[in-house]
C-alpha positions in Angstrom: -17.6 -151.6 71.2 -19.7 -151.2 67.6 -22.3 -149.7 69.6 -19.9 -147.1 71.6 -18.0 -146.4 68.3 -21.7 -145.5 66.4 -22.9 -143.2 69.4 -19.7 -141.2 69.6 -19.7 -140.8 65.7 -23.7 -139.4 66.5 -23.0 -137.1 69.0 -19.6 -135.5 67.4 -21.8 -135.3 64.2 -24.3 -133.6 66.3 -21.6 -131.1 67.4 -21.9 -132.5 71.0 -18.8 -131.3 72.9 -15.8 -133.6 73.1 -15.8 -133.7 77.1 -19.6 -134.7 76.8 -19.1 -137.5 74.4 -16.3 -138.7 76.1 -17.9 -138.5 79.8 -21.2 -140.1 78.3 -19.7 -143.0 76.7 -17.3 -143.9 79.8 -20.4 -143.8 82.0 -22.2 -145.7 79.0 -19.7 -148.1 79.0 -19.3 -149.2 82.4 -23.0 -149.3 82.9 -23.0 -151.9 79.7 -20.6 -154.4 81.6 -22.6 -153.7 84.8 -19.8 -152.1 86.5 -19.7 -148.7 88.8 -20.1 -146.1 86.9 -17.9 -144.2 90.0 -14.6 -145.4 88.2 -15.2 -142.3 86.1 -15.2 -140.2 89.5 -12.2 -141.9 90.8 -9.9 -140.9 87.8 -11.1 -137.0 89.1 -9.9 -137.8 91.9 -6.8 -139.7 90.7 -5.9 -136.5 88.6 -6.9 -133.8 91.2 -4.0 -135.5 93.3 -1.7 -135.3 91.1 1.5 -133.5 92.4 2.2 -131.7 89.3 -1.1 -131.1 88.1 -0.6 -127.3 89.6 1.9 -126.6 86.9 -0.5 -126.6 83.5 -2.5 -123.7 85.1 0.0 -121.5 86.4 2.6 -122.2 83.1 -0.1 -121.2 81.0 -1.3 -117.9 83.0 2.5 -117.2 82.6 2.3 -117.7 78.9 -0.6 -115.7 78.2 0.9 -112.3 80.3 3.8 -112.3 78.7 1.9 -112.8 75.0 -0.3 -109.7 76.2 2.8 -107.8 77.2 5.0 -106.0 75.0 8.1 -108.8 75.8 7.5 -110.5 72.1 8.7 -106.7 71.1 11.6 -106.4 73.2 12.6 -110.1 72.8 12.9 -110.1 69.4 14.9 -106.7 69.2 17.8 -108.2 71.3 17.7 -111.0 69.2 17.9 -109.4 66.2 20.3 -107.0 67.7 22.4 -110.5 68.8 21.8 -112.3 65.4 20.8 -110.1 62.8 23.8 -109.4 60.9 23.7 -113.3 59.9 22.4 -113.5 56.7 18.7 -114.8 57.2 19.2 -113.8 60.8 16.2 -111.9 61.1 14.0 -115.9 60.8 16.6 -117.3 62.9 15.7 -115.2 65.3 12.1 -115.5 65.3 12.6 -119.3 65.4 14.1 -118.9 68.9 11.7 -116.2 69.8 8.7 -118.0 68.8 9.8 -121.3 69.9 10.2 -119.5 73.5 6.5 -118.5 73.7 5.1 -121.6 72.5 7.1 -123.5 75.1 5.1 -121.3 77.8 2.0 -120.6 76.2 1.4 -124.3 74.9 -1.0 -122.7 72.6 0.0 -122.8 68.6 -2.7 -119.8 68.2 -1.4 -117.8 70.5 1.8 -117.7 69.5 1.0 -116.8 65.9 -1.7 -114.2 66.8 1.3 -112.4 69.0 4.0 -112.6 67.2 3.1 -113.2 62.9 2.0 -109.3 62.8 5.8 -108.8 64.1 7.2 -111.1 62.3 5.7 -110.5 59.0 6.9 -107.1 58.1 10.4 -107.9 59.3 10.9 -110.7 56.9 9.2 -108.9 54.0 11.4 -105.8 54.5 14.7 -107.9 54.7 13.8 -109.3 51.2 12.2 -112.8 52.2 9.3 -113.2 49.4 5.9 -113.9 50.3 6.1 -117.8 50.2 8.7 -118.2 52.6 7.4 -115.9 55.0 3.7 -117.0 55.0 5.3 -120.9 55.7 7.6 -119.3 58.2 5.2 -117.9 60.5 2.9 -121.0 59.7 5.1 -123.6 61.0 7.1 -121.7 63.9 3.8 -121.2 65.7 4.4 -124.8 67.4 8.2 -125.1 67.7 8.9 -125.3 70.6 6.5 -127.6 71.9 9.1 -130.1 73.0 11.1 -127.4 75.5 10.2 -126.7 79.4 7.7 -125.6 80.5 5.6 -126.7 77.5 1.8 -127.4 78.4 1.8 -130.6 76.2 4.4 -132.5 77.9 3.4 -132.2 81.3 0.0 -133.2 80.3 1.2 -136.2 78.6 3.4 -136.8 81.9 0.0 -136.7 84.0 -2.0 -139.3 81.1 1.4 -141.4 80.4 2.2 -142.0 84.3 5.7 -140.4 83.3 8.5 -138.3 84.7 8.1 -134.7 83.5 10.9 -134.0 84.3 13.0 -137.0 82.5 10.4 -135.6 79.8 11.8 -132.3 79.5 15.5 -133.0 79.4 14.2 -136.0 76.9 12.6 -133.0 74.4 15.9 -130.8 74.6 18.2 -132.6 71.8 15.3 -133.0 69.2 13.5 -129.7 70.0 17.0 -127.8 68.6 17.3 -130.3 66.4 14.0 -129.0 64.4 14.9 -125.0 65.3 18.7 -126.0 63.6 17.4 -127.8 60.6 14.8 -124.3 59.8 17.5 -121.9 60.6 19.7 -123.3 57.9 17.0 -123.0 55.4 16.7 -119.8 56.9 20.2 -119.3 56.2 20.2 -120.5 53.0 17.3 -118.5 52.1 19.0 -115.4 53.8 21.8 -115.9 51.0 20.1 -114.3 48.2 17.1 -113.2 50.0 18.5 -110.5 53.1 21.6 -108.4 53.2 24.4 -108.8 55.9 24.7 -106.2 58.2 27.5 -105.7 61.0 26.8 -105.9 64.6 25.7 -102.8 66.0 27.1 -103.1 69.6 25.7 -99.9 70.6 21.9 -101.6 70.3 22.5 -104.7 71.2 23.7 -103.8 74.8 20.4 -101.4 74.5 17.9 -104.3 73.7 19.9 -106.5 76.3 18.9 -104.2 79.0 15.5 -103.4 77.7 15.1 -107.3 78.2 16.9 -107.9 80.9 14.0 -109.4 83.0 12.6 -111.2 80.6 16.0 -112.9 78.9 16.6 -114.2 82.9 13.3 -115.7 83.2 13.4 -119.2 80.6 17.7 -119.2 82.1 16.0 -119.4 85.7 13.6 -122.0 84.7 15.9 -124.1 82.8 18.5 -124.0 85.6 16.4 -124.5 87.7 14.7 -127.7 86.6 17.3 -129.3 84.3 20.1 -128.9 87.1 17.6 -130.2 89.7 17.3 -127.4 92.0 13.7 -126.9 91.7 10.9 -129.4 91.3 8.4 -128.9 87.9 5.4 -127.4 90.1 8.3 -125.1 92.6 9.1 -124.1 89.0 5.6 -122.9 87.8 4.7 -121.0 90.9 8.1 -119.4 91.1 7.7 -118.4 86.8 3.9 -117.3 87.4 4.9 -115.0 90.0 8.4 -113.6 88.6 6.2 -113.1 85.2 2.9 -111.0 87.0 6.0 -108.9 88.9 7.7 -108.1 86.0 5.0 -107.2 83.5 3.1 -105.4 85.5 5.1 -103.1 88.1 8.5 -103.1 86.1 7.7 -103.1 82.9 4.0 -102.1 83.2 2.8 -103.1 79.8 -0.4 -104.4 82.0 -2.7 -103.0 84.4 -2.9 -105.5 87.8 -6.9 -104.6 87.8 -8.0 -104.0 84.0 -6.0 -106.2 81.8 -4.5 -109.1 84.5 -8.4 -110.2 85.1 -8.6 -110.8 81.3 -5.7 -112.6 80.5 -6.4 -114.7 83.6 -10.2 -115.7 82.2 -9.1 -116.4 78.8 -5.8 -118.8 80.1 -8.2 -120.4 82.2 -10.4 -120.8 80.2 -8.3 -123.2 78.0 -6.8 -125.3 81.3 -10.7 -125.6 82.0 -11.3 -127.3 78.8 -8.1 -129.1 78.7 -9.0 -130.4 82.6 -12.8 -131.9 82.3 -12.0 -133.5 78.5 -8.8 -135.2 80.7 -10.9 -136.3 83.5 -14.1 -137.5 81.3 -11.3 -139.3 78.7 -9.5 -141.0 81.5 -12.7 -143.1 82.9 -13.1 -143.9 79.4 -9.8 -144.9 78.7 -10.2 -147.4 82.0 -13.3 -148.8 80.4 -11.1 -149.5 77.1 -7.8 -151.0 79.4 -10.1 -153.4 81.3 -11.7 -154.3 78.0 -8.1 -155.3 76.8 -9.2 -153.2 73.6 -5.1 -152.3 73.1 -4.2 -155.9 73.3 -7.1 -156.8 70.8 -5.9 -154.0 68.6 -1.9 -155.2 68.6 -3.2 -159.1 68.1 -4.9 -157.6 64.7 -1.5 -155.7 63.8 0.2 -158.7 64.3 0.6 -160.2 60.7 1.1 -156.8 59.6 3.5 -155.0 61.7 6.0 -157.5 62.4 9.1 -155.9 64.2 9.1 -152.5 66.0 10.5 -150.5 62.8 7.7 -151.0 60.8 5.2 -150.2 64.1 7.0 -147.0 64.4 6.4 -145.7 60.9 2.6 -146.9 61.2 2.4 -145.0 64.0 4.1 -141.5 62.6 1.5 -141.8 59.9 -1.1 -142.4 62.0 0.1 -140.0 64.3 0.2 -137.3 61.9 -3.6 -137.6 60.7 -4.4 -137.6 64.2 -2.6 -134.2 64.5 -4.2 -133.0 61.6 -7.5 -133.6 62.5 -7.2 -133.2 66.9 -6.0 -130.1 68.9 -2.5 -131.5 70.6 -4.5 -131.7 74.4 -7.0 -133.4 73.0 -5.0 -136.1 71.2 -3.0 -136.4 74.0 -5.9 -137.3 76.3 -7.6 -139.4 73.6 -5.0 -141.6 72.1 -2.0 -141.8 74.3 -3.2 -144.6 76.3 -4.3 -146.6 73.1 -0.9 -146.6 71.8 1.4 -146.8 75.2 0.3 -150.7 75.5 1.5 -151.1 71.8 4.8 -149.4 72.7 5.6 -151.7 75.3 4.9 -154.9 72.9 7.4 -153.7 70.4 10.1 -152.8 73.2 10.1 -148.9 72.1 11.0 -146.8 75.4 7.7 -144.9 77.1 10.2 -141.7 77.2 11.0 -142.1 73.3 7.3 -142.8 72.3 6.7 -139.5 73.9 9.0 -137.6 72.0 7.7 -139.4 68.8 4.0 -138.6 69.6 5.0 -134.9 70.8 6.9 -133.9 67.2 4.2 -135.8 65.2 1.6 -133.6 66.5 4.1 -130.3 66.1 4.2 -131.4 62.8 0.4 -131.8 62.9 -0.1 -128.5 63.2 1.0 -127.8 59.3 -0.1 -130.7 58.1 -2.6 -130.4 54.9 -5.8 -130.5 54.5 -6.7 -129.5 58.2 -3.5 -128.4 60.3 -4.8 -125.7 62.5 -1.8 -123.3 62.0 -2.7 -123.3 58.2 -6.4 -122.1 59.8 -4.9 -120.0 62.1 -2.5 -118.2 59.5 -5.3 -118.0 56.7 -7.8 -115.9 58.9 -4.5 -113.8 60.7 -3.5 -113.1 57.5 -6.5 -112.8 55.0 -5.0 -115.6 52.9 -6.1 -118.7 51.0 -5.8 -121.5 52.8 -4.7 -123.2 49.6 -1.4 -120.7 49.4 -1.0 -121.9 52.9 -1.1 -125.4 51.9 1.9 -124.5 49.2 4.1 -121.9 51.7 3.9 -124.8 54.3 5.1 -127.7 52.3 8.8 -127.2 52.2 8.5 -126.4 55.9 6.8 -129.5 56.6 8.8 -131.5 54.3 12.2 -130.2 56.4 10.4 -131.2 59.6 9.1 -134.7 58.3 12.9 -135.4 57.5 13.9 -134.6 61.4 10.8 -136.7 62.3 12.7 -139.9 61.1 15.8 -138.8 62.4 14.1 -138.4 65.7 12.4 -141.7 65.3 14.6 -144.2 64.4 17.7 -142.5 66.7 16.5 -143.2 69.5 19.9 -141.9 71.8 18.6 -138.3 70.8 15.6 -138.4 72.7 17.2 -140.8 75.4 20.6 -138.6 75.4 19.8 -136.8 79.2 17.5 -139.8 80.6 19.5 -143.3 80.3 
């Protein structure tokens, strides 16, 4: 194990790519212990099986058309239309609006490429100072990770050997527990920061029809998958499909021979990635389950970590470094099946530890010094990452508060599965 440890620390140092290292040291591995190195094939095959691996590329195709489109526009004018006269209403509304697209897209990036120039503006203009606004759009660039159809969860269904589905009613309670927590500071901000203004009925049923298409499509996939009409994958095909109609010959925001052939390379391009890191990862992680490396690693927590309360807050901790540090898919692939054997010794619920590791890695995403948002925002915006650092930490200090809650009540992940 010394020796794996020092040649993947070599080749990451040597900016060797992560599916590389990880493919090289599974094969490594078994050849080591004098075992076939075809168990790295058969995990290919294992995934390519999969009934629901269909949905990552066809959710994510989705996401990217309607980021490219001109929906983020029209969605957030009905909302503000719906909610703006609530003082703050303007961020409440682009916490539900943002949350939305990173619960398609999957993508943090993506979400604050497409929808931070909007946003920004807006919440300058209704008085928000600079601080707030630059945390804001830091930090709601990866709510919504926990709702349907997000990318992460069903990817962590596929490593975890878990229900999606039971995994995307699980997400539900705390995913609007972490929008309602940042819409009353929003609120509260709002107070002294934005002016009231009455409902302007007259818009709203303007900006209702404008959307009309687009408000129907996350009610159809909800519906459909939470009341059990359609499976996960029925879901994806039917969303890719409504979503390519919709933007292209209704709405026409995009051309179905200049700008669909982009948007499908790039969102490929990521469930690519995403695809040959999981299947090089998985052989590896067979290597490190046959080696009983989990049990070794819970035997050495042992006279530390003594009941499953003080596991759980090692683990958030731990958790959030790794968020820090690691893109979501690439945690997901790495370290969920290092810590799913320690779960089960401390009694904690698979569909709760998913929950946990899903919001840890949200949180991840803002976490100082290396959170990519804070990246993402800095170059977006042509800001210091250090005034990013100091706009993010009340955000993150709000979300780290529901991150206990989350943790240590279990019922609210548990609420729709048990």
């Amino acid at each position: 194990m010394a020796i794996l440890c020092t040649v993947a620390i070599i080749f990451a140092l040597l900016g060797v790519p992560l599916f590389a290292v990880l493919g090289t040291l599974a094969i490594f591995a078994f050849k080591m212990n004098d075992i076939d190195a075809s168990a790295v094939s058969v995990e290919i095959y294992r995934l390519a099986s999969a009934p629901t691996l269909l949905t990552i590329p066809l959710f994510t195709f989705a996401g990217y058309i309607l980021a490219e489109s001109n929906a983020p526009k029209r969605l957030l004018r009905f909302s503000d239309a719906l909610l703006g006269w609530i003082p703050g209403g303007v961020a409440i509304v682009g916490l539900i609006v943002t949350a939305f697209f990173t619960a398609f897209t999957g993508a943090s990036g993506v979400t604050i490429v497409a929808l931070g120039g909007l946003l920004y503006p807006i919440l300058r203009d209704e008085g928000f100072d600079e601080n707030f606004t630059m945390g804001y759009i830091t930090t709601s660039g990866s709510l919504g990770l926990l709702f349907a159809p997000s990318l992460p969860i069903i990817l962590y269904g596929l490593v975890a050997k878990v229900d999606i589905d039971l995994l995307f009613k699980a997400g539900v309670v705390p995913g609007v527990l972490l929008i309602v927590v940042l819409a009353i500071y929003s609120y509260k901000k709002g107070n002294v920061a934005s002016r009231t203004k009455g409902i302007d009925t007259k818009e709203l049923i303007t900006a209702f029809k404008e959307a009309f298409f687009e408000l129907l499509l996350p009610v159809a996939v909800l519906v459909g998958i939470y009341g059990g009409f359609t499976t996960v994958s029925e879901a994806a095909a039917v969303t890719a499909f409504y979503v390519l109609v919709v933007e292209c010959f209704i709405y026409k925001d995009l051309d179905l021979f200049k700008d669909v052939p982009k948007v499908t390379t790039e969102s490929m391009t990521l469930v690519g990635a995403i695809l040959i890191i999981l299947c090089c990862a998985l052989g590896l992680t067979n290597f490190l389950i046959d080696e009983e490396v989990p049990a070794a690693i819970f035997e050495s927590m042992n006279g530390i970590l003594t009941n499953k309360y003080t596991f759980l807050l090692f683990m958030n901790v731990f958790l959030l470094v790794v968020g820090s540090l690691m893109d979501i898919f690439s945690a997901i692939i790495v370290v969920v099946p290092l810590i799913l054997p320690l779960a089960s010794e401390f009694d904690i619920h698979p569909i709760h530890m998913a929950i946990i590791f899903l919001t840890n890695l949200e949180i991840g995403y803002i976490t100082p010094p290396v959170g990519i948002n804070l990246f993402i925002s800095s170059i977006r915006f042509k800001k210091p990452i250090t005034e990013l650092y100091k706009a993010s930490l009340p955000f993150l200090f709000l979300l780290l508060i529901c991150l206990l809650v989350i943790t240590y009540v279990p019922a609210l992940s548990l609420m729709f599965v048990d």
